[in-house]
N, CA, C and O atoms as a GROMACS GRO file, in nm:
protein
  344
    1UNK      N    1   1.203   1.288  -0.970
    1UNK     CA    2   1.138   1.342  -0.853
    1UNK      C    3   1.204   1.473  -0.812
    1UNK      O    4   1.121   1.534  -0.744
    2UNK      N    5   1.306   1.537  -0.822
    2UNK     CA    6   1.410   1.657  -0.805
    2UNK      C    7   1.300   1.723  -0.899
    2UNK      O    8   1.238   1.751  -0.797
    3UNK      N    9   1.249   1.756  -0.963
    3UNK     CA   10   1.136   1.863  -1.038
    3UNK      C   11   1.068   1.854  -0.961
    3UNK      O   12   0.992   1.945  -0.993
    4UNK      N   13   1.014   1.799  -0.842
    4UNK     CA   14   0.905   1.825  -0.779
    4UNK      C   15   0.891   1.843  -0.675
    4UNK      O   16   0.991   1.805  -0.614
    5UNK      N   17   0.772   1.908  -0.572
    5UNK     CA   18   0.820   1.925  -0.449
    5UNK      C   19   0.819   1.827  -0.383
    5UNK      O   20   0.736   1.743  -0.420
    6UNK      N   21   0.891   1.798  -0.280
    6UNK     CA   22   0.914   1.668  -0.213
    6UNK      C   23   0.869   1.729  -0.061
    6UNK      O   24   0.892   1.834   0.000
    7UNK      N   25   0.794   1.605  -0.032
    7UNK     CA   26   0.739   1.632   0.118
    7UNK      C   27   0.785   1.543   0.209
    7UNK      O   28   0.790   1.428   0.165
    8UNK      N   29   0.818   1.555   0.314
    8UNK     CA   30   0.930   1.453   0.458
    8UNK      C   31   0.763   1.439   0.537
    8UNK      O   32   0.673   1.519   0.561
    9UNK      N   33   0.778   1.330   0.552
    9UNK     CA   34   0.684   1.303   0.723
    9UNK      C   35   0.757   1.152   0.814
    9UNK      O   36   0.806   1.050   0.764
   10UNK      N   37   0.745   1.175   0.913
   10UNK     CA   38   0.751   1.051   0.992
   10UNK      C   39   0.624   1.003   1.011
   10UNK      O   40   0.522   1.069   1.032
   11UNK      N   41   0.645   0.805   0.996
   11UNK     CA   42   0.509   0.788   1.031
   11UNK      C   43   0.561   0.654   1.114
   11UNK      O   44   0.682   0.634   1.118
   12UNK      N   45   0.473   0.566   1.179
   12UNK     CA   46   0.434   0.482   1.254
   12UNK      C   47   0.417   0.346   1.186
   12UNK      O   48   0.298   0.335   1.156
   13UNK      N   49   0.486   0.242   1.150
   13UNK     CA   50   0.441   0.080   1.121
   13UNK      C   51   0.491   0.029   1.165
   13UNK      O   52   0.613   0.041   1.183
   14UNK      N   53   0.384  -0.091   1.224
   14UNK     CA   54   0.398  -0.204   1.301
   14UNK      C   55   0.515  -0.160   1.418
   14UNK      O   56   0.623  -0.221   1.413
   15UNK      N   57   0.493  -0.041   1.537
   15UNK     CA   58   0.563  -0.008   1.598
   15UNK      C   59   0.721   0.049   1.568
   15UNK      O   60   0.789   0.083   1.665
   16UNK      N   61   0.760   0.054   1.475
   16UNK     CA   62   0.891   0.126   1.455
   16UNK      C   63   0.877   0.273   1.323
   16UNK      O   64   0.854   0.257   1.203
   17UNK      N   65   0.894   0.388   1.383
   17UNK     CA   66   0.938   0.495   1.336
   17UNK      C   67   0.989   0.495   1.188
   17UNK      O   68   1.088   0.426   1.162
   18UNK      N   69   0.906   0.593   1.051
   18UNK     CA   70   0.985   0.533   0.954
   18UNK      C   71   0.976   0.690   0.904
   18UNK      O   72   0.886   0.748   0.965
   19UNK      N   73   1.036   0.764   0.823
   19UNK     CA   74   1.111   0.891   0.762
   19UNK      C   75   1.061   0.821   0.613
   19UNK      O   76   1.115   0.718   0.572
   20UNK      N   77   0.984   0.870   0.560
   20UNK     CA   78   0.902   0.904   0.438
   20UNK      C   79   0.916   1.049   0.329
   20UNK      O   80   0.866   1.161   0.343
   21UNK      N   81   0.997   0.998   0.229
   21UNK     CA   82   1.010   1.142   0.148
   21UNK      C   83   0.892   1.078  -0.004
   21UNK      O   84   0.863   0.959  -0.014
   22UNK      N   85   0.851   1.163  -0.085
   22UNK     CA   86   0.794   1.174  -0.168
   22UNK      C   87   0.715   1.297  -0.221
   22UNK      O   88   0.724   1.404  -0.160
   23UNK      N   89   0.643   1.287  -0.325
   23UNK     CA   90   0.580   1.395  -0.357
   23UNK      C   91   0.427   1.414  -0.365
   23UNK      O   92   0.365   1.508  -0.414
   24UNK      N   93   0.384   1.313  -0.311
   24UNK     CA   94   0.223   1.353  -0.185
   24UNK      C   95   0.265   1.405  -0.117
   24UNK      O   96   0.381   1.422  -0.078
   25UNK      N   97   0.120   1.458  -0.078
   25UNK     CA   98   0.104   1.478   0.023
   25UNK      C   99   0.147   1.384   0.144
   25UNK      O  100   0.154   1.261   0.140
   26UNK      N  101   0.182   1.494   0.288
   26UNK     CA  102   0.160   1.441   0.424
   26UNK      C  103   0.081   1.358   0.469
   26UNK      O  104   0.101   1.265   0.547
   27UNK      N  105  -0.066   1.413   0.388
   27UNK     CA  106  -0.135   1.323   0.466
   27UNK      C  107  -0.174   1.214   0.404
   27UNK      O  108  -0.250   1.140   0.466
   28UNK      N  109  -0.134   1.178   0.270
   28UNK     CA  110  -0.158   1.073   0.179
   28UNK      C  111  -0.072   0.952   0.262
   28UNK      O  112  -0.106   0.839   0.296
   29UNK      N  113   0.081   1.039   0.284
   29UNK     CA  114   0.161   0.940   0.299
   29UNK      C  115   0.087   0.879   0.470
   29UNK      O  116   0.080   0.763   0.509
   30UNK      N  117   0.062   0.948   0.508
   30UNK     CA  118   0.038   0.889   0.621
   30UNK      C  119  -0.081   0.808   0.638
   30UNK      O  120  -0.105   0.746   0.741
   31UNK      N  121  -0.154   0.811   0.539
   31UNK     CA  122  -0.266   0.692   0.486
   31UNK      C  123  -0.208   0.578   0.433
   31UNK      O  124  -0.248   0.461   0.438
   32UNK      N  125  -0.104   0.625   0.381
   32UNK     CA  126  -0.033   0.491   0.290
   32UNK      C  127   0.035   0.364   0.430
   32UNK      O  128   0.041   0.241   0.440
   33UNK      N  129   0.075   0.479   0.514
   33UNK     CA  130   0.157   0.366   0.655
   33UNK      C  131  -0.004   0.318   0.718
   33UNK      O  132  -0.013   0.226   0.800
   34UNK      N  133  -0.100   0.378   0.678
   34UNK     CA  134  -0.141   0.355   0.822
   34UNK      C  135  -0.191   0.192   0.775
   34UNK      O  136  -0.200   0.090   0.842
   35UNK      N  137  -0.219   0.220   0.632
   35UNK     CA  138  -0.288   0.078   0.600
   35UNK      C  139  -0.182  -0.028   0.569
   35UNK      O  140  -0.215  -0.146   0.571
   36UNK      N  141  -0.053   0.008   0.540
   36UNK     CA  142   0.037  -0.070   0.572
   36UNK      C  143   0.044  -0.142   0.701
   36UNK      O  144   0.046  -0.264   0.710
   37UNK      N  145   0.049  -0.043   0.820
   37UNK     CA  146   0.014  -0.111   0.986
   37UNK      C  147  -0.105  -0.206   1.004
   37UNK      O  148  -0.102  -0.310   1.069
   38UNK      N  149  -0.215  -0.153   0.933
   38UNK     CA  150  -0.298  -0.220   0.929
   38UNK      C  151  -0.339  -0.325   0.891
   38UNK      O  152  -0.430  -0.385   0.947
   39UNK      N  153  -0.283  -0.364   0.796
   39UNK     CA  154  -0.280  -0.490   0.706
   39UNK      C  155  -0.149  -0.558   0.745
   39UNK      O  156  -0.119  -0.633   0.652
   40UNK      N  157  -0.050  -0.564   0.851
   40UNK     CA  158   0.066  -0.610   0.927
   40UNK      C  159   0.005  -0.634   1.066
   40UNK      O  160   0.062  -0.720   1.132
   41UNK      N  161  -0.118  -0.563   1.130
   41UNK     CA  162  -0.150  -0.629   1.239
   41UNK      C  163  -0.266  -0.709   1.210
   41UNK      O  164  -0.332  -0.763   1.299
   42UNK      N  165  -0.300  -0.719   1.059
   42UNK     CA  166  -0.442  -0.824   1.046
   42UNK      C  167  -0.324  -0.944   1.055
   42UNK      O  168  -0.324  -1.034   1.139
   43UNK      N  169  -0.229  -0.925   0.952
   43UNK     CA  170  -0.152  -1.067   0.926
   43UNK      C  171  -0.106  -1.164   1.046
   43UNK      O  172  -0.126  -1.286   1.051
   44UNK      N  173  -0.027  -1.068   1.158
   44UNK     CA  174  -0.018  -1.097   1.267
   44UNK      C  175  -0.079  -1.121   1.339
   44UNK      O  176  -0.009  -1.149   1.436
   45UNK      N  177  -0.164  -1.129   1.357
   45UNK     CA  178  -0.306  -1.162   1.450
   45UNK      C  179  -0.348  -1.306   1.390
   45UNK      O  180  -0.394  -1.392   1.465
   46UNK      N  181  -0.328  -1.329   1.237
   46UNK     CA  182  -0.356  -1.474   1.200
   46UNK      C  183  -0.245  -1.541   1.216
   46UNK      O  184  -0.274  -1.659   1.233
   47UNK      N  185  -0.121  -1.522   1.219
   47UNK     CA  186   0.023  -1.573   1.230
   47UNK      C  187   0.130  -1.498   1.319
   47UNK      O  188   0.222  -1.423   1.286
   48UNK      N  189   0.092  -1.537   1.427
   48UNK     CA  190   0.146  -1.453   1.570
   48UNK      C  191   0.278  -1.487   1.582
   48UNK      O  192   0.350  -1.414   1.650
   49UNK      N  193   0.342  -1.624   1.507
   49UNK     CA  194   0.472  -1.642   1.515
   49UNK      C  195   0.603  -1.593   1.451
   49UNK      O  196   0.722  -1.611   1.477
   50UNK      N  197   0.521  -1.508   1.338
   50UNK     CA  198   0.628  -1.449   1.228
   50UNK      C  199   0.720  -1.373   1.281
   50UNK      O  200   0.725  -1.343   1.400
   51UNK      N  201   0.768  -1.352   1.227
   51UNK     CA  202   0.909  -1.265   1.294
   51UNK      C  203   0.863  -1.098   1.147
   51UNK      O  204   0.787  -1.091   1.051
   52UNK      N  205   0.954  -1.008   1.207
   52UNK     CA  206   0.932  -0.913   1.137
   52UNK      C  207   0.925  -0.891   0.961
   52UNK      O  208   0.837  -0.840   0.891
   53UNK      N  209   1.055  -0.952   0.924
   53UNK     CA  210   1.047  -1.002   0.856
   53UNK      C  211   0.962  -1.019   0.711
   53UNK      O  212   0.921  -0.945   0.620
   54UNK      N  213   0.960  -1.170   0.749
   54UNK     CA  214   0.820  -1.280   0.705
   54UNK      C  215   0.716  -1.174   0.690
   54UNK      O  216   0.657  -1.139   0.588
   55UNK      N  217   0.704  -1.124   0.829
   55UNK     CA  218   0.540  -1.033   0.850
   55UNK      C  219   0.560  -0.944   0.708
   55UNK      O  220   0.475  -0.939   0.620
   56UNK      N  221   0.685  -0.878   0.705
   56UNK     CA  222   0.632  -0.780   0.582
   56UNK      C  223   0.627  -0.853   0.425
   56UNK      O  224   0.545  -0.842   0.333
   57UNK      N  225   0.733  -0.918   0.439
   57UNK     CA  226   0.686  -0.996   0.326
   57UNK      C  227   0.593  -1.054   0.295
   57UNK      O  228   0.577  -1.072   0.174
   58UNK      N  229   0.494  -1.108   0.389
   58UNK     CA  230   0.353  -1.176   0.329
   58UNK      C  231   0.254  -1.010   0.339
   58UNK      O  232   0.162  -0.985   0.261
   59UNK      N  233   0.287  -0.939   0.421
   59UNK     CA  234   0.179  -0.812   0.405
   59UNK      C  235   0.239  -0.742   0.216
   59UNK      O  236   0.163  -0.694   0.132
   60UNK      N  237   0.343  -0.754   0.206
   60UNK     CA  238   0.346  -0.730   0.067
   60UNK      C  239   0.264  -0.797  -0.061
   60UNK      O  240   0.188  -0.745  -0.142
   61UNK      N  241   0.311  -0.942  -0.044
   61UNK     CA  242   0.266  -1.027  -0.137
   61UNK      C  243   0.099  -0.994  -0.132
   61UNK      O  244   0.051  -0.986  -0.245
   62UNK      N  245   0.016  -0.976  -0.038
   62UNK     CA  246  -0.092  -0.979   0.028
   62UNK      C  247  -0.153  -0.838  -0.054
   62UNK      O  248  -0.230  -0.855  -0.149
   63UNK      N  249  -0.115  -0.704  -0.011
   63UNK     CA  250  -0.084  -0.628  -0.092
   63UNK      C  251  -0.061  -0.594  -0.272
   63UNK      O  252  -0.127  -0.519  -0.344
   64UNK      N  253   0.023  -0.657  -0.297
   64UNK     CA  254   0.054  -0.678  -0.444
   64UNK      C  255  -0.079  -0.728  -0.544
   64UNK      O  256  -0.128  -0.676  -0.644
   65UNK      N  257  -0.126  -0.903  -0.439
   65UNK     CA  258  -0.224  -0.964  -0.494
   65UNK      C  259  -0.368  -0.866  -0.495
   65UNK      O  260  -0.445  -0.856  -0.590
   66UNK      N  261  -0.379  -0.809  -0.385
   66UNK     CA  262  -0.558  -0.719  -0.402
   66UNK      C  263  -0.493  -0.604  -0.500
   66UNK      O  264  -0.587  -0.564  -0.570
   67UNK      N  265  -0.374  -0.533  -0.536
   67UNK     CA  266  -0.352  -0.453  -0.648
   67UNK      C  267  -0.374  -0.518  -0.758
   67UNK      O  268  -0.417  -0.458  -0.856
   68UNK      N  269  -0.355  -0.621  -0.760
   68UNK     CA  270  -0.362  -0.703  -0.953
   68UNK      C  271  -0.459  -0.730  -0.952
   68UNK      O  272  -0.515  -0.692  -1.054
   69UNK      N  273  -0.545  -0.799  -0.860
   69UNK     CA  274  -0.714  -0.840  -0.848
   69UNK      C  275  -0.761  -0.662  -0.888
   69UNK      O  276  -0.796  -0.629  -1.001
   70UNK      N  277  -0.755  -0.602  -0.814
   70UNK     CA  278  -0.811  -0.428  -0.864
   70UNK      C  279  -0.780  -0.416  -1.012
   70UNK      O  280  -0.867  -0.408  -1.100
   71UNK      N  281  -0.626  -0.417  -1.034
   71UNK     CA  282  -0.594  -0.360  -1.209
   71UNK      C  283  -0.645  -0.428  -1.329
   71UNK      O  284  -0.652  -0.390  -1.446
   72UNK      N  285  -0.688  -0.571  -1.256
   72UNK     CA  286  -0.764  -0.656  -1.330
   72UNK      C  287  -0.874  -0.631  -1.348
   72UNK      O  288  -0.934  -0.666  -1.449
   73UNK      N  289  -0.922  -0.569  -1.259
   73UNK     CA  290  -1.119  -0.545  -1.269
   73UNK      C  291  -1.120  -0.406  -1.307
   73UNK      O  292  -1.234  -0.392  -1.352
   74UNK      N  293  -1.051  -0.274  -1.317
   74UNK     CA  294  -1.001  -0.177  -1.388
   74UNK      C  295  -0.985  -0.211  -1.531
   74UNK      O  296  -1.058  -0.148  -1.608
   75UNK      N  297  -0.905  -0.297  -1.583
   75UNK     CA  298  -0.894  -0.292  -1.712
   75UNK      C  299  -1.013  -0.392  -1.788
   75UNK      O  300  -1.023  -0.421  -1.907
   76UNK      N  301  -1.067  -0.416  -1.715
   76UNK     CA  302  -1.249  -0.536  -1.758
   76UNK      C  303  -1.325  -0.371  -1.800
   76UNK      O  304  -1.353  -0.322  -1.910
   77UNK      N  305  -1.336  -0.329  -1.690
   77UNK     CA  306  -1.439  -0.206  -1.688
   77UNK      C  307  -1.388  -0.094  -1.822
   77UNK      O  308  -1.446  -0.006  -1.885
   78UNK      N  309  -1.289  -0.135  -1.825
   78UNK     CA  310  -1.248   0.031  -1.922
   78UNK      C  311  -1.257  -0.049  -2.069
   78UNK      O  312  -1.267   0.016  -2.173
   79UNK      N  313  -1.254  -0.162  -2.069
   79UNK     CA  314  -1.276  -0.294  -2.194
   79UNK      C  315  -1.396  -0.270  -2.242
   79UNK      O  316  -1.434  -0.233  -2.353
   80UNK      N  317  -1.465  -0.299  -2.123
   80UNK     CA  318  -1.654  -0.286  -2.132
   80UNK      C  319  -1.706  -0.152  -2.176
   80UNK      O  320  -1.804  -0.125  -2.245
   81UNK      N  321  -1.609  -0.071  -2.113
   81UNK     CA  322  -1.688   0.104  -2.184
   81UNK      C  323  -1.644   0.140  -2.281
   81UNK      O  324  -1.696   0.230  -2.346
   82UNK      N  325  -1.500   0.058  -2.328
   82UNK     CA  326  -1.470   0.080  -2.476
   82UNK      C  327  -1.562   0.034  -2.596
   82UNK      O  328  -1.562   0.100  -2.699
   83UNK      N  329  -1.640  -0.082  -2.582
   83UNK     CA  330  -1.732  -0.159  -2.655
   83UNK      C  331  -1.802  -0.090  -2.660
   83UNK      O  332  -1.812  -0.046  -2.774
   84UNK      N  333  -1.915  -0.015  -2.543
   84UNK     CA  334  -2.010   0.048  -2.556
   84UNK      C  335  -1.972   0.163  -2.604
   84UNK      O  336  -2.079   0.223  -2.614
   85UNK      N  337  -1.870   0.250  -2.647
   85UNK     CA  338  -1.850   0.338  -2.693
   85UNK      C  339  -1.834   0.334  -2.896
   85UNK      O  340  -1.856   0.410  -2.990
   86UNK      N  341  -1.781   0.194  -2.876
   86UNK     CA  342  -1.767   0.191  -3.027
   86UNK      C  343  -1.895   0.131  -3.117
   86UNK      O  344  -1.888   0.126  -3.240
   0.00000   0.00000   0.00000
């Protein structure tokens, strides 16, 4: 990542302040928290007792699982256009 330009933003999850470096964009990164917040106040809203915690750990796992469900239906589709190609 030192080869590249690196961009700083502060952003906002689940109420506490977080300092974000990478090489998106600003405003990517700040798409990336927001649906992080977002998917931490769906969880919480079904499980109001979690502690902080817990909360991020199941918004991860939660997270992780609709990425593999996606990379799974990504690699079907690119399967399927390989066939029709050959």
């Amino acid at each position: 990542m030192s080869d590249d330009k690196r961009n700083k933003t502060t952003v906002d999850i689940y109420g506490q302040p977080y300092t974000i470096v990478g090489t998106e964009s600003a405003s990517h990164m700040r798409q990336v928290a927001s649906l992080v917040d977002e998917k931490m106040r769906e969880i919480s809203m079904k499980n109001p007792y979690l502690d902080t915690s817990k909360l991020a750990v199941l918004t991860a796992v939660n997270t992780v699982h609709e990425y593999i469900k996606l990379k799974d239906e990504l690699d079907q589709l690119q399967l399927e256009l390989k066939r029709e190609k050959d």
